[in-house]
Each structure stands twice: as C-alpha cells, then as structure tokens.
N, C-alpha and C positions, 0 to 999 in steps of 0.2 A: 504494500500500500504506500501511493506518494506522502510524502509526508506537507502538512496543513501550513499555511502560512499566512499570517494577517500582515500585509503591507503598508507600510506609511511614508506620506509626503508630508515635510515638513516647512509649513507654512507656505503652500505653493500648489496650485491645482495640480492633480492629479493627471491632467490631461496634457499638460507640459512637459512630462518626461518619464523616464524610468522613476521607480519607489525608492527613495531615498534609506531606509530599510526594512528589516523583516521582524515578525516575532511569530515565534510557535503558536500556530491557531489549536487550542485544545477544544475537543469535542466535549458538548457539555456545559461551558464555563464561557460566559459575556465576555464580548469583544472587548468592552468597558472595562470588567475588570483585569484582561490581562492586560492591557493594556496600565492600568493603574499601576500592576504587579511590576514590568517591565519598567516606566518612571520611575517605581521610587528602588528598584535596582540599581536605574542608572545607568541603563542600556540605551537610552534616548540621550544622551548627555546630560549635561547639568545648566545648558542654556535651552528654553525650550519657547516657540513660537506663541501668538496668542493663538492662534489655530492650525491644526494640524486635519490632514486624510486619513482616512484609514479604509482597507478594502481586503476582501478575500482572494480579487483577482490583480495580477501584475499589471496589468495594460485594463481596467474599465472602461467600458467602451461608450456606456452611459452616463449621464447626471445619479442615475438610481442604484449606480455598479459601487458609490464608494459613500461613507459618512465623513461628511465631517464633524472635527472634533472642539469645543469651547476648553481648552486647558485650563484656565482659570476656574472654569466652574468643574471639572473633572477632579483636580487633587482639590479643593473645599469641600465637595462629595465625601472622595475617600479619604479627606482628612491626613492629605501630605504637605506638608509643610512646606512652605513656598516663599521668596521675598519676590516684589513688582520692581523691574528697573523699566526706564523709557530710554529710548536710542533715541538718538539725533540722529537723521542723516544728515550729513554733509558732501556737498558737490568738489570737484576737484580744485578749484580754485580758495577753497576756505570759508565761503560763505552759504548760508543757510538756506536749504533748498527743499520743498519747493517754493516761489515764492519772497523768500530771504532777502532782505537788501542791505543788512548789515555784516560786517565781516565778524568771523567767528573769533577771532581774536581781540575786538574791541567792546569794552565794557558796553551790558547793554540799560537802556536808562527807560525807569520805567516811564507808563505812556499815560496822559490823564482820557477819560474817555469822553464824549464830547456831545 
C-alpha cells in the first residue's frame, strides 16, 4: 500500500507550484490535528505564515482539491503557544513599499489627522 500524504503550501496558492512539504496522512485522525501535531514538532519551522494549504493531492486540480488553513486561529484551538511579529516589506532601494514615500532609514514623524 502507497503510503498517505497531506501536503502543504506555505503561504502561497496551491496552484502556483509544487507543495512546499509533506506530513504523514494517518487514516483515522483530522487533517487538523496532525497537522497541529507536526507544528508544535517543529516540522513546519518555527517561522510560520498567517495562512497556509493543505491537500491530500500533490498537484489539486481544483478550488475544492485543497483547505486552506487560519494558523493563528489553529495553534489558539490546540492551544500552542505562539508570539505575532509583522514584517515590513521593503523594496530594493530602502524605502517603504507598497506605497512608501519615506526612506527606511529616516526617523518617521508622526502625522496629525485632518
């Protein structure tokens, strides 16, 4: 017998490429929670998107072939301990994108509203 696989895309449609990885699909037992089991492993890294895919097939071919997943509300469920950082992105010239019109390195001053 092949052996079971639940794939996952991380932070990135499904339909954009190969599964970023795998975890043992156990028969029996919610996607959800091995998936839980796997996080707080430590199999997923220790940096994790705020949503991720997940599917039983490598390639879904449909909207209906994969779930996607709320991380934040996932470990609050199963009760994994977690801390929230936010990312900047930044464009290659140093300033704040998208949008940005001041330079990332110059003090920013706050703005009265109007």
């Amino acid at each position: 017998m092949a052996e079971q696989r639940l794939y996952i895309w991380l932070d990135r449609n499904p339909f954009s490429g190969p599964p970023d990885l795998w975890i043992e699909d156990i028969t029996g037992h919610s996607d959800l929670d091995l998936l839980a089991q796997a996080i707080r492993a430590g199999r997923l890294g220790r940096y994790l998107p705020v949503r991720l895919a997940l599917s039983p097939h490598p390639d879904p071919k449909f909207p209906s072939g994969y779930r996607s997943v709320n991380v934040a509300n996932l470990l609050r469920h199963y009760r994994i301990p977690y801390r929230t950082r936010l990312e900047l992105v930044l464009d290659t010239t140093g300033t704040l994108s998208p949008g940005g019109r001041e330079a990332a390195d110059s003090t920013p001053r706050p703005m009265r509203r109007q």
